[in-house]
Backbone bond lengths (Angstrom), bond angles and torsions (degrees), N, CA, C in turn:
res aa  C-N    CA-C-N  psi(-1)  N-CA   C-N-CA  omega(-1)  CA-C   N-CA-C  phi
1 X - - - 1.463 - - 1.524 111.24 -
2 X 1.314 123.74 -51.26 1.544 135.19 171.46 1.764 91.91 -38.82
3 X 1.310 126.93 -56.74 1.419 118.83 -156.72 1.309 96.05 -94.61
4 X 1.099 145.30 5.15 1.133 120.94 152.04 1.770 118.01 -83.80
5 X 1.313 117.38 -45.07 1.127 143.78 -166.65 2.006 95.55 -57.78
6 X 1.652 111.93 -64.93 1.202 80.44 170.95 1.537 143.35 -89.95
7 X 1.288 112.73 37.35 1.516 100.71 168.50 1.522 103.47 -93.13
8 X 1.452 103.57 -28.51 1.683 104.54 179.74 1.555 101.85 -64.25
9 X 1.363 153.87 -36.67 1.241 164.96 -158.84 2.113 91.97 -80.90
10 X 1.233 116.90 -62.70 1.564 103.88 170.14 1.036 128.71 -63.24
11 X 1.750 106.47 -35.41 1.799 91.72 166.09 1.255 133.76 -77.68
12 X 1.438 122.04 1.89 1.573 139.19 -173.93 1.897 90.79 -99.82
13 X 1.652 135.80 -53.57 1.097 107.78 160.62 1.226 126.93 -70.32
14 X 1.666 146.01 -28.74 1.422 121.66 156.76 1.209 124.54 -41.49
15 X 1.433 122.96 -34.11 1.643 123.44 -168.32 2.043 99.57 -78.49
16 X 1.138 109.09 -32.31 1.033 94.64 158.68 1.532 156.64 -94.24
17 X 1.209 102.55 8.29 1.987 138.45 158.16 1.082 95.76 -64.48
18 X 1.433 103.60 -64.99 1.711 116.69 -176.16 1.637 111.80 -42.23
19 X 1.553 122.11 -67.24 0.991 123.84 160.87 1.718 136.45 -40.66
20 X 1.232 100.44 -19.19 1.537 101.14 177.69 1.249 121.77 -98.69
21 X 1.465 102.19 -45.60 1.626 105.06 148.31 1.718 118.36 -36.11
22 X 1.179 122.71 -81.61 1.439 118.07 -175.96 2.241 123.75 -32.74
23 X 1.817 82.01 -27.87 1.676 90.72 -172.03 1.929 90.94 -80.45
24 X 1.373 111.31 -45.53 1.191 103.92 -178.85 1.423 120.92 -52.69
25 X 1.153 100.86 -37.99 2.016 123.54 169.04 1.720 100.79 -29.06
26 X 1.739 91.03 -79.93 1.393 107.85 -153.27 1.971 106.54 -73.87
27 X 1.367 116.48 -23.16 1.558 113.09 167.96 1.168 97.30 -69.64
28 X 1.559 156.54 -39.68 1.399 132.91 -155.74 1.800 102.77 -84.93
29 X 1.923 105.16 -29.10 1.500 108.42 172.28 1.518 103.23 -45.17
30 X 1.587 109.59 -64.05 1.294 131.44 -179.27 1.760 114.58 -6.28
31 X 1.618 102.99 -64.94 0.921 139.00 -170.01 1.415 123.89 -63.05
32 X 1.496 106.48 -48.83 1.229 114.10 -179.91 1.565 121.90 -78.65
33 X 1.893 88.85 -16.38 2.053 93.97 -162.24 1.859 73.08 -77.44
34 X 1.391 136.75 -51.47 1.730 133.52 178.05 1.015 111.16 -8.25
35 X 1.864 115.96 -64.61 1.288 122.67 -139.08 1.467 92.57 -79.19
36 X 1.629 126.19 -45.53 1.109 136.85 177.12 1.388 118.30 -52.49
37 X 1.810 121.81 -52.04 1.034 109.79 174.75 1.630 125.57 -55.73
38 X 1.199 112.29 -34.89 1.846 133.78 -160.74 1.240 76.38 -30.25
39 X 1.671 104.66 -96.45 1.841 106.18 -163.71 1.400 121.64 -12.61
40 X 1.261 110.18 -65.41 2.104 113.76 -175.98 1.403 93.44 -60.71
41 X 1.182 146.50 -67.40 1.403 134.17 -168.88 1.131 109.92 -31.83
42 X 1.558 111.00 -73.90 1.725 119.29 -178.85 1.389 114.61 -34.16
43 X 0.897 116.43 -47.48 1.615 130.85 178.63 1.495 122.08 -50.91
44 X 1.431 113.51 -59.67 1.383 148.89 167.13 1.767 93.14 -40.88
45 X 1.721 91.53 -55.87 2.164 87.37 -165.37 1.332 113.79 -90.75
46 X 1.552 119.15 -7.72 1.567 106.70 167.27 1.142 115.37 -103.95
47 X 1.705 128.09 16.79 1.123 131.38 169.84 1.495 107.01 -86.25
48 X 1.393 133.48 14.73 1.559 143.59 -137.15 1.294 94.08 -152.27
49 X 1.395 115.12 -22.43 1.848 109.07 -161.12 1.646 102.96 -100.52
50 X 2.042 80.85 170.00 2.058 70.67 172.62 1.533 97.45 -90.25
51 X 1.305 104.88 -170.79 1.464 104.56 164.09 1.078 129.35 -87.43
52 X 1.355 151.92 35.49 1.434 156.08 129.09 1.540 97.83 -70.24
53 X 1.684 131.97 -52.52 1.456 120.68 -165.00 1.598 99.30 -76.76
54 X 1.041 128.34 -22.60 1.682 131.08 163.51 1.419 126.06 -46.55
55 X 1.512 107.45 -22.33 1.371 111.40 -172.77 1.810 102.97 -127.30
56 X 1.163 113.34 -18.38 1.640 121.15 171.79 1.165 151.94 -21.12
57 X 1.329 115.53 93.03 2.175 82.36 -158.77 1.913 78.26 -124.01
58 X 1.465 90.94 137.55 1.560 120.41 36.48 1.787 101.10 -89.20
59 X 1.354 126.36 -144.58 1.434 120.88 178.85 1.651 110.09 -92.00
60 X 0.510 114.02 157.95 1.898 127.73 177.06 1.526 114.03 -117.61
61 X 1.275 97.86 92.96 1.864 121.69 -178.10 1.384 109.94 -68.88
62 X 1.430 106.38 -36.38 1.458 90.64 -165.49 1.677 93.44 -153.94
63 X 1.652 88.96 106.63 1.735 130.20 -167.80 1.563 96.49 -36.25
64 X 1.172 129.20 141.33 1.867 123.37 162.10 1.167 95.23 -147.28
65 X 1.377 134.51 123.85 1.611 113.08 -7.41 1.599 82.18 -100.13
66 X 1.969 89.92 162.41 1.146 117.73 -165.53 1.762 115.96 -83.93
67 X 1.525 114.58 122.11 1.563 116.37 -147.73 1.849 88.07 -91.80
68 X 0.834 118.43 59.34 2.227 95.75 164.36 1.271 104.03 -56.70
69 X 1.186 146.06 -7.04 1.915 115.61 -171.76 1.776 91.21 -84.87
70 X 1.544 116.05 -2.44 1.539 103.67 168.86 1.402 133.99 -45.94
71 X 1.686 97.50 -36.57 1.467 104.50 -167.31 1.679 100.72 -94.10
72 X 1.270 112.49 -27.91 1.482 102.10 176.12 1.935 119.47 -79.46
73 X 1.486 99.15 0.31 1.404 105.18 156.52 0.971 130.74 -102.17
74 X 1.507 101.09 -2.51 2.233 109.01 179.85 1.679 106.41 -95.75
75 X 1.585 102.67 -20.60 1.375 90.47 174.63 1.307 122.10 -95.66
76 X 1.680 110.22 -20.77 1.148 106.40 -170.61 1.886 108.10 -73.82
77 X 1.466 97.12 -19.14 1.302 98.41 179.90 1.492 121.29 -79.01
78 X 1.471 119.96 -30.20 1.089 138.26 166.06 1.694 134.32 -58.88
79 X 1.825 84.28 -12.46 2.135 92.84 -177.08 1.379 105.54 57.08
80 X 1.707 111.90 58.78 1.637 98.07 -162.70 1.533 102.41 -82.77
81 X 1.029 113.98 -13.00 1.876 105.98 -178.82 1.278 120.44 -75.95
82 X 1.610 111.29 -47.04 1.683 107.32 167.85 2.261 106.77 -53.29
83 X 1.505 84.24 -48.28 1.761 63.67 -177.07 1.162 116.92 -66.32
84 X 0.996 114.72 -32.49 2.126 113.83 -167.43 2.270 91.34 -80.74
85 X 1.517 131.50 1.04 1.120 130.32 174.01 1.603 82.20 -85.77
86 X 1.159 125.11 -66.77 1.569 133.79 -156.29 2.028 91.14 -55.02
87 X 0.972 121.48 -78.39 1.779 123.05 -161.80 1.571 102.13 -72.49
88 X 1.441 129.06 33.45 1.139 146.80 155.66 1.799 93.77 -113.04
89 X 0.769 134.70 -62.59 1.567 148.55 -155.61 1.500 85.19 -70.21
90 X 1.122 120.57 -69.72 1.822 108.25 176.29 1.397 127.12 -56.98
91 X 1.378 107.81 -73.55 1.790 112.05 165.52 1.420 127.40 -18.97
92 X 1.133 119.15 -64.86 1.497 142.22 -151.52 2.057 84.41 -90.69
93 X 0.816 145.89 -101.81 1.178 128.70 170.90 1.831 131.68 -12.16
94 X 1.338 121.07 -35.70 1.439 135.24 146.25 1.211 110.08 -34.41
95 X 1.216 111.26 -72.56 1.482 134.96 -164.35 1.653 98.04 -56.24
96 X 1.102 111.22 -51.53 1.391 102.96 -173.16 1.313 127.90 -60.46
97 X 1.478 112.80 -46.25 1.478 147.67 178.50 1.802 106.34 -44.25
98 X 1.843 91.23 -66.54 1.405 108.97 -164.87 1.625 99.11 -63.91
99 X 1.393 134.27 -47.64 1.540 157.30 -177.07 2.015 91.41 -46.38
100 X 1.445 98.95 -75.92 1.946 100.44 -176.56 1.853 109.09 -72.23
101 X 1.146 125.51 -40.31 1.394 97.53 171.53 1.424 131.77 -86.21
102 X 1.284 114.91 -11.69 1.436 108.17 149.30 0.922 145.34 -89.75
103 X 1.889 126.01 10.56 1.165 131.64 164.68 1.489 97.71 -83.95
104 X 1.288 131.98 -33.43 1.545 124.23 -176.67 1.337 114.90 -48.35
105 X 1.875 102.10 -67.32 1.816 120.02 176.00 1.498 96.30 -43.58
106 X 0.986 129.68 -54.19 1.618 135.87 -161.05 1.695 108.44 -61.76
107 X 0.982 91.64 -45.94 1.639 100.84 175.80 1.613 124.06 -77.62
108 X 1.248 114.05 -17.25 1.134 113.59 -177.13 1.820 102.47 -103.14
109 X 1.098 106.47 -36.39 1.816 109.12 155.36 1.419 104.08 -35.87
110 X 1.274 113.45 -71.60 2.193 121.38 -143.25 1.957 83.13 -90.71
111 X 1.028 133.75 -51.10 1.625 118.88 -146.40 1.645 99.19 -97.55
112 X 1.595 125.81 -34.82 1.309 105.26 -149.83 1.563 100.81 -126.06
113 X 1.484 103.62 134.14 1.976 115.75 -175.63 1.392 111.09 -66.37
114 X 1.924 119.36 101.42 1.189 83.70 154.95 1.700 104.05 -143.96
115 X 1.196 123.41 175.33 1.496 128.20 -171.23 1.802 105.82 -38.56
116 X 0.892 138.47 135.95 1.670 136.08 159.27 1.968 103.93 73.67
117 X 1.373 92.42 28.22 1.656 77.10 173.25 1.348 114.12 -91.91
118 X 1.197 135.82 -25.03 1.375 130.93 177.00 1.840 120.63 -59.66
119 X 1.930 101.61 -29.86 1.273 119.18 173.73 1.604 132.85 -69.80
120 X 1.684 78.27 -27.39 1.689 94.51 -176.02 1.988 94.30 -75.44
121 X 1.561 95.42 -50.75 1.524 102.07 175.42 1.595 119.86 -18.95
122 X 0.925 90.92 -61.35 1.834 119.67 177.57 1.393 120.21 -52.33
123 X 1.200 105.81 -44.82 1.215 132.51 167.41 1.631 117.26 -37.08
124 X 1.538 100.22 -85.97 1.545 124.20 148.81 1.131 112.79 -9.25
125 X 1.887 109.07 -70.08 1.614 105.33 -156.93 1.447 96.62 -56.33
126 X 1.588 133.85 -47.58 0.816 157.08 -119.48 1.829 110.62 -80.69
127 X 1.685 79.55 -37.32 1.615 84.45 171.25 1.614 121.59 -65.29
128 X 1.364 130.78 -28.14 1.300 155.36 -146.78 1.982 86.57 -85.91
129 X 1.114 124.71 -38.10 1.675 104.34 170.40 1.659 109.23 -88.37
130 X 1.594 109.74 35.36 1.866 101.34 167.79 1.899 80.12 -109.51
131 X 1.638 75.30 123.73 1.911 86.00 162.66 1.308 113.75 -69.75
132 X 1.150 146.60 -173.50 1.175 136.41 -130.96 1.898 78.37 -134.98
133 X 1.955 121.78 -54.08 1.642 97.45 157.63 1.327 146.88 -2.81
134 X 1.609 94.49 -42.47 1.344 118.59 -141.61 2.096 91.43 -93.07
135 X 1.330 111.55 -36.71 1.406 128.98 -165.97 1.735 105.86 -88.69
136 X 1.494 106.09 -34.42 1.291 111.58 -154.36 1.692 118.10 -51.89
137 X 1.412 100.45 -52.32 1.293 122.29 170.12 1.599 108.04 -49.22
138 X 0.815 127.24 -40.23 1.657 111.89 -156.24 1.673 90.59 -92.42
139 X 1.328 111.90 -50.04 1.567 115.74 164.56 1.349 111.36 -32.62
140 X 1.501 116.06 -73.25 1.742 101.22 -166.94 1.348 101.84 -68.68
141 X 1.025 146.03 -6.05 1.770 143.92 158.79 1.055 121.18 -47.25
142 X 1.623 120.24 -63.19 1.324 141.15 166.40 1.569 94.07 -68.39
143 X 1.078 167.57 -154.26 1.302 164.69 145.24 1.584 108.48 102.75
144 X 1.668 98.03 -73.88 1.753 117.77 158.42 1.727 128.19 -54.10
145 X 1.328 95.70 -36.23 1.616 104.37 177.50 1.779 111.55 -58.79
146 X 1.888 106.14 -35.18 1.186 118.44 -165.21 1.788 98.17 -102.23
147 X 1.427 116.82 37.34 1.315 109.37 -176.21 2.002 135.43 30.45
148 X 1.434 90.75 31.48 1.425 97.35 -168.27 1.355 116.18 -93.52
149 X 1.548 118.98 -12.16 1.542 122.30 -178.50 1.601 102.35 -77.92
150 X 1.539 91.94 149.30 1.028 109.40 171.43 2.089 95.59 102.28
151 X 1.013 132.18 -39.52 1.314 121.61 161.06 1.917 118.11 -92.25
152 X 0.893 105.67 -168.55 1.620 125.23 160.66 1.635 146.87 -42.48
153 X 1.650 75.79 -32.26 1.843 84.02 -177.02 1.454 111.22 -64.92
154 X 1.410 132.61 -25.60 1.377 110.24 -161.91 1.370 88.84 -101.24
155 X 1.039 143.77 -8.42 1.530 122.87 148.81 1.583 134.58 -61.34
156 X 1.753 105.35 -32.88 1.347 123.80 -179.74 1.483 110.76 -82.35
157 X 1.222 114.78 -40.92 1.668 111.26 -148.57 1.697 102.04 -70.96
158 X 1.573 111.83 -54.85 1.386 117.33 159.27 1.161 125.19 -17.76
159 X 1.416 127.92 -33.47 1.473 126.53 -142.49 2.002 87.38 -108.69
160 X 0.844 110.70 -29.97 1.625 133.05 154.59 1.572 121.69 -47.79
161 X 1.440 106.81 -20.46 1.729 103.81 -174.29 1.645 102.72 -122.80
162 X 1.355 115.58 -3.65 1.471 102.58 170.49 1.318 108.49 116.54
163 X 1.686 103.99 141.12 1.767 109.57 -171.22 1.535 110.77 -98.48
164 X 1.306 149.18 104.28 1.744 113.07 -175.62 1.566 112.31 -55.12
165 X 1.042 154.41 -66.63 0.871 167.37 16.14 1.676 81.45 141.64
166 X 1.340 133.39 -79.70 1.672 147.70 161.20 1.463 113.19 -46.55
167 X 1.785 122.27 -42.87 1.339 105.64 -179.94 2.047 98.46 -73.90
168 X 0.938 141.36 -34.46 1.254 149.01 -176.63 1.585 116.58 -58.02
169 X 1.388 112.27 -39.02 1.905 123.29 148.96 1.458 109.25 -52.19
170 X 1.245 96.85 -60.87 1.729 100.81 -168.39 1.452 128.87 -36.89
171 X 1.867 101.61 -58.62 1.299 138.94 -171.86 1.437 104.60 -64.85
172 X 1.549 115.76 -40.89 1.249 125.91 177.39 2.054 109.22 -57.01
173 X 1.432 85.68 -39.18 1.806 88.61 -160.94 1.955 86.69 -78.46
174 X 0.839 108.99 -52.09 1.789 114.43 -161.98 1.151 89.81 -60.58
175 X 1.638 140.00 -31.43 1.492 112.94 179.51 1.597 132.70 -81.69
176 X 1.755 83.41 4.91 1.827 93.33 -179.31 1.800 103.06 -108.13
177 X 1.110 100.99 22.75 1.680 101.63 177.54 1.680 97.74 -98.41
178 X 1.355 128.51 127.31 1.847 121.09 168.77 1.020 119.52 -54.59
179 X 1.423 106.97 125.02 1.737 131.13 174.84 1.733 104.51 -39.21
180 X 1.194 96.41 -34.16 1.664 90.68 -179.51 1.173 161.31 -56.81
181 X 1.957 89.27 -21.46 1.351 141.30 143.57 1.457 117.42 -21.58
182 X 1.333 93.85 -76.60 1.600 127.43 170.91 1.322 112.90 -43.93
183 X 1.027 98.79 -79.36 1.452 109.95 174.90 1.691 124.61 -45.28
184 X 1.204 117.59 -36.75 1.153 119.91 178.09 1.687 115.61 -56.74
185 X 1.878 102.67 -39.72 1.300 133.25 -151.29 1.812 90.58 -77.48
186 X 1.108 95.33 -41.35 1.934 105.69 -174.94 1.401 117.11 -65.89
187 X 1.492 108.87 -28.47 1.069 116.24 176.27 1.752 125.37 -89.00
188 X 1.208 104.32 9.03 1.182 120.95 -168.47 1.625 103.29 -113.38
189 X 1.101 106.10 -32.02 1.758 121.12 163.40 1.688 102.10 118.91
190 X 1.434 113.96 27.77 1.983 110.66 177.95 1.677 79.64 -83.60
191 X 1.690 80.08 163.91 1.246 120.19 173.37 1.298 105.64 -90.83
192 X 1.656 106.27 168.69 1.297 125.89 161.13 1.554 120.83 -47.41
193 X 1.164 119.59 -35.69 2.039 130.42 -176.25 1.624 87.32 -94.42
194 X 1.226 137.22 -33.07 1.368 122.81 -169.12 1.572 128.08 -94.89
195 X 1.945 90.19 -14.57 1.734 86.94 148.65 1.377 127.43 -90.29
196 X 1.368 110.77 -32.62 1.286 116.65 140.71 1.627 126.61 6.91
197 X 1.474 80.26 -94.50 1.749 92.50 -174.84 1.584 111.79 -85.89
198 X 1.159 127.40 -9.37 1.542 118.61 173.98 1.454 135.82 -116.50
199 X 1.859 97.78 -2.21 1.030 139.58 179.70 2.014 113.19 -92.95
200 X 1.451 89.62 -99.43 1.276 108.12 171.27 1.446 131.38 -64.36
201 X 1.433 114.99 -28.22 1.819 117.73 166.10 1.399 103.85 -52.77
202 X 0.864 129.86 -43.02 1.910 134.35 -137.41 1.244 90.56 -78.74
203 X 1.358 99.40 -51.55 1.976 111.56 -172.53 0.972 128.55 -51.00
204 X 1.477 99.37 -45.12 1.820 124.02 -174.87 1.276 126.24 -97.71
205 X 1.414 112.10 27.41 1.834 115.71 157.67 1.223 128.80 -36.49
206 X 1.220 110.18 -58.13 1.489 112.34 172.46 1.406 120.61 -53.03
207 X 1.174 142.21 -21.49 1.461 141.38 -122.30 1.825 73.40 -144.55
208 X 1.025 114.85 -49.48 1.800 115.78 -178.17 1.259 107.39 -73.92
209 X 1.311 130.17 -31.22 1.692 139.54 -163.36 2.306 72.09 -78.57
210 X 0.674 122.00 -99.83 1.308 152.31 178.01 1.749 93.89 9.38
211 X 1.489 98.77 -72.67 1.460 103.19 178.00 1.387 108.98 -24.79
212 X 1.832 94.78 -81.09 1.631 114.03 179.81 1.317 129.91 -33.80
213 X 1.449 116.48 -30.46 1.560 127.57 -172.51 1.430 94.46 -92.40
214 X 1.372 136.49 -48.76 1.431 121.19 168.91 1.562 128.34 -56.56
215 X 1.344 114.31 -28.08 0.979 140.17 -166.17 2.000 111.27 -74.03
216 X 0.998 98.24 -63.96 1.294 118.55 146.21 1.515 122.86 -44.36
217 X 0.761 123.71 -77.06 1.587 107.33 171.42 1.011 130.37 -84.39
218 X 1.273 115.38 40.26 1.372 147.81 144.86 1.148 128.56 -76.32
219 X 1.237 78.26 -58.28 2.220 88.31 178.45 1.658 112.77 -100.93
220 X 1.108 111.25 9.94 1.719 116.60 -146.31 2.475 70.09 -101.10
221 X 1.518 78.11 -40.81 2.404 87.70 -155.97 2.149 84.31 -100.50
222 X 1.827 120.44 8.55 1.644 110.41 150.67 1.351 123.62 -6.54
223 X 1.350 162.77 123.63 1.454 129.65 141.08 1.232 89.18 -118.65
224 X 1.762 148.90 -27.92 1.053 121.29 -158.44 1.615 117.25 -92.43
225 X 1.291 97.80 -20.96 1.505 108.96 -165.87 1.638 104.48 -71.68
226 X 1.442 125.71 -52.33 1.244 139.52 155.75 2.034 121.94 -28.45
227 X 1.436 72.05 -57.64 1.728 80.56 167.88 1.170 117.28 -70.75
228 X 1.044 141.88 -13.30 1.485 135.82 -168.25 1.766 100.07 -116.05
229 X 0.763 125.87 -44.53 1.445 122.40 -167.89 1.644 110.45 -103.59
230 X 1.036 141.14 -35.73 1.333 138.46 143.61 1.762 124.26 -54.33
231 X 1.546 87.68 129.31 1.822 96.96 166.82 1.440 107.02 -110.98
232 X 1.199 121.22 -50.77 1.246 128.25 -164.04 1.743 107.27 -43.73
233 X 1.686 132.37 95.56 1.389 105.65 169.88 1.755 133.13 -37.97
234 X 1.765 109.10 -29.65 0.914 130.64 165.61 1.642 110.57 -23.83
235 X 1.048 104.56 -97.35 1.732 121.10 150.25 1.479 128.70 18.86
236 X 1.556 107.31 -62.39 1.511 116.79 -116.84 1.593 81.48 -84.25
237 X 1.131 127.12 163.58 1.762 129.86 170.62 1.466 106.32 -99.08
238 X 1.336 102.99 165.69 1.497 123.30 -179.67 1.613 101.88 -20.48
239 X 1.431 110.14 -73.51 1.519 110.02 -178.35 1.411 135.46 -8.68
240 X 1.805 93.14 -66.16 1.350 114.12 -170.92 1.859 97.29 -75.00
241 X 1.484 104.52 -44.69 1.779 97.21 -179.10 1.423 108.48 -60.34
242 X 1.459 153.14 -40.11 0.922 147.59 146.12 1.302 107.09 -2.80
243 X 1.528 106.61 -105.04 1.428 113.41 179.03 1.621 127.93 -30.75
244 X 1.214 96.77 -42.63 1.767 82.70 -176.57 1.263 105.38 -92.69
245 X 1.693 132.89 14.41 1.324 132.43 142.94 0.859 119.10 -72.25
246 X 1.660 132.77 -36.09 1.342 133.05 -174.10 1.683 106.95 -82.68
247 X 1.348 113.60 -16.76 1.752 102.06 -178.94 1.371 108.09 -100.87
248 X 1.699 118.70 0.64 1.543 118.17 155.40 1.371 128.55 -102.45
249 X 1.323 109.37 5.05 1.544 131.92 164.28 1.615 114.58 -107.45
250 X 0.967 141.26 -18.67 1.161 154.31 168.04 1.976 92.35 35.10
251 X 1.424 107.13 -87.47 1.369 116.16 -144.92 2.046 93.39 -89.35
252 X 1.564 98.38 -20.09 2.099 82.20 171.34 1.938 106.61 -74.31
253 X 1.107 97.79 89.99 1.577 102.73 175.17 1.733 99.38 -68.98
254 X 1.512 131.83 -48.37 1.534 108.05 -168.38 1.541 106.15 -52.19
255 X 1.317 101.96 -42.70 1.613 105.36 -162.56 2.182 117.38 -70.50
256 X 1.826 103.55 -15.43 1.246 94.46 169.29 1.586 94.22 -101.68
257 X 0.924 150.80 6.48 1.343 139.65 162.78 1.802 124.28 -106.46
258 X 1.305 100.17 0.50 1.591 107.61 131.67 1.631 115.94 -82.40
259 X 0.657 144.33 -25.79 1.379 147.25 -153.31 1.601 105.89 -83.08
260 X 1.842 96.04 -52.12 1.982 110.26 175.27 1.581 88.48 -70.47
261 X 1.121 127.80 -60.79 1.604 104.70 -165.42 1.571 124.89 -42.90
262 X 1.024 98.63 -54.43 1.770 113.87 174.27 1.316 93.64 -53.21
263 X 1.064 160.27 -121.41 1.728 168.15 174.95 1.870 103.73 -10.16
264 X 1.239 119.05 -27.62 1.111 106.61 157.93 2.240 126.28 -96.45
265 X 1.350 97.38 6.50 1.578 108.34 175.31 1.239 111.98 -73.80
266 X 1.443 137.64 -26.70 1.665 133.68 -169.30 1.362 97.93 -98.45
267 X 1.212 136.49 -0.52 1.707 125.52 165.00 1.353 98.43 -87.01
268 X 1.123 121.51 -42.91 1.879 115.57 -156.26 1.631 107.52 -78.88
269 X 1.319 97.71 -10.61 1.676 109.44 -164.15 1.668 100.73 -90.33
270 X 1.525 99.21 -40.53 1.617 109.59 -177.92 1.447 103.15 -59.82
271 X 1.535 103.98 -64.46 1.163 111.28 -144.44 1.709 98.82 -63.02
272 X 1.567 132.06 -31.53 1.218 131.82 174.10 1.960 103.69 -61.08
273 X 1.132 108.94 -26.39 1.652 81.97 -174.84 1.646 101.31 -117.81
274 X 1.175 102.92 36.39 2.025 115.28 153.23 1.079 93.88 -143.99
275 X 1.490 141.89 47.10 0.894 102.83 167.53 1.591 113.22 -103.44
276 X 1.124 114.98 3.42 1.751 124.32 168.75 1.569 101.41 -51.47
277 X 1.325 92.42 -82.66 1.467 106.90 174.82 1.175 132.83 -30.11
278 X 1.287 114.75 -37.60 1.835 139.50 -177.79 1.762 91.18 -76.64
279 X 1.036 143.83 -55.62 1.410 143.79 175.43 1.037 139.16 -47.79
280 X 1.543 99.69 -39.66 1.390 126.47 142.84 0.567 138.08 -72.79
281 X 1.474 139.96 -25.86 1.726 139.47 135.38 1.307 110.87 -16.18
282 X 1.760 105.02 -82.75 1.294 125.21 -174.86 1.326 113.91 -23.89
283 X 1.554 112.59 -68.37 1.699 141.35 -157.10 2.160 91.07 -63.17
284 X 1.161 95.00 -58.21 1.756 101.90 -167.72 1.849 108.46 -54.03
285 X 1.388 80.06 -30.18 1.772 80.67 -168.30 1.489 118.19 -91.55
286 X 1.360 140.99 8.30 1.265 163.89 174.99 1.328 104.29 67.33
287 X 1.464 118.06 41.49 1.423 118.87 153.17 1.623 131.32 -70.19
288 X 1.625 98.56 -38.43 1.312 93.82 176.52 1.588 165.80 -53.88
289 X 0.982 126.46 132.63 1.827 107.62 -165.25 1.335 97.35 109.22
């Protein structure tokens, strides 16, 4: 009885190590999702306040009484439709560009044999340590030569020739799809674009959702590219209206922190309903860790 009794006695204290560990686990999660949330909270509650509880100390968590005509004065002040027309007009075109020319590069990396592809590979990665300092200049040179400043194209056209950074996700995900696929498709008489697209698209949602969702809030949260190559205020996207709301509002904090909430609501919204998909991108494509 003694030998039976204590192995049940160690596995009832391991299970509870075990158990404390996991609570210790999930309070330090606890903790960290806090530190992360604080900022958006704060944001959320002085976009609600007047401006005396905006500036208050000690701090004022929870606005009384609660101001909404804030946000219908941050946008109306902000021209939020021409801008949110303008960072639709950029974004959504990105997305497209960056999505079709880097599944091509990507695909012709991971699926198809040809002399110097691993070098060119290299190549690619290779560009990804030129800081962007380093490019800018010769870009707006070439940019100006082609009369394009001052509109869209040198934000758009780029997004058209390929990401390294996106063909290197891609290539990763398309090389874990079976050759057999392929092969089957070749033997049937498809092309190179028709396994492509009827083959390999289907597969690679996740890994394409992924692109797009980075991609997008990329250009969606832009400030430099906008700033530099646009004059027209007309133009400018959320970003730039942001900012030059916040440096003519300076001290109405509810009213510029309604302003980031609204312009920051279509990432948090996306990213919650891809975000399966977005995980699976990540995980499939050997990003993770």
């Amino acid at each position: 009885m003694v030998a039976a009794v204590e192995p049940a006695q160690v596995g009832v204290r391991r299970r509870v190590r075990i158990d404390r560990t996991h609570v210790a686990t999930y309070l330090a999660l606890i903790g960290l999702s806090a530190t992360f949330l604080a900022p958006l909270i704060w944001m959320l509650s002085t976009s609600l306040k007047t401006g005396p509880q905006a500036v208050a100390t000690p701090p004022v968590w929870l606005p009384q009484p609660i101001v909404w005509g804030n946000y219908t004065d941050a946008l109306t002040r902000i021209n939020f439709p021409v801008a949110l027309r303008n960072s639709l007009l950029y974004a959504i075109p990105a997305v497209i560009g960056t999505v079709i020319s880097c599944s091509l590069v990507a695909y012709g990396f991971a699926r198809v044999r040809w002399p110097g592809r691993d070098i060119v590979f290299l190549i690619v990665l290779a560009t990804m340590m030129l800081p962007t300092q380093v490019t800018f200049i010769p870009l707006y040179v070439t940019f100006s030569k082609l009369g394009w400043i001052g509109t869209y194209l040198p934000l758009l056209i780029p997004t058209f020739l390929g990401n390294p950074f996106f063909i290197f996700l891609l290539r990763q995900f398309f090389r874990s799809i079976p050759d057999e696929l392929s092969d089957a498709a070749r033997i049937d008489g498809a092309s190179e674009l028709r396994i492509l697209w009827r083959v390999i698209v289907p597969l690679s949602w996740p890994a394409l959702i992924t692109v797009a969702l980075f991609t997008f809030i990329d250009k969606w949260g832009d400030f430099f590219g906008p700033l530099i190559y646009l004059r027209n205020p007309e133009l400018y996207p959320l970003s730039i209206a942001l900012q030059s709301f916040q440096s003519s509002h300076k001290t109405e904090w509810p009213l510029v922190m309604a302003a980031a909430a609204v312009i920051a609501l279509p990432l948090v919204v996306i990213y919650f309903l891809a975000q399966k998909k977005f995980v699976e991108g990540i995980t499939f494509s050997g990003l993770k860790g």
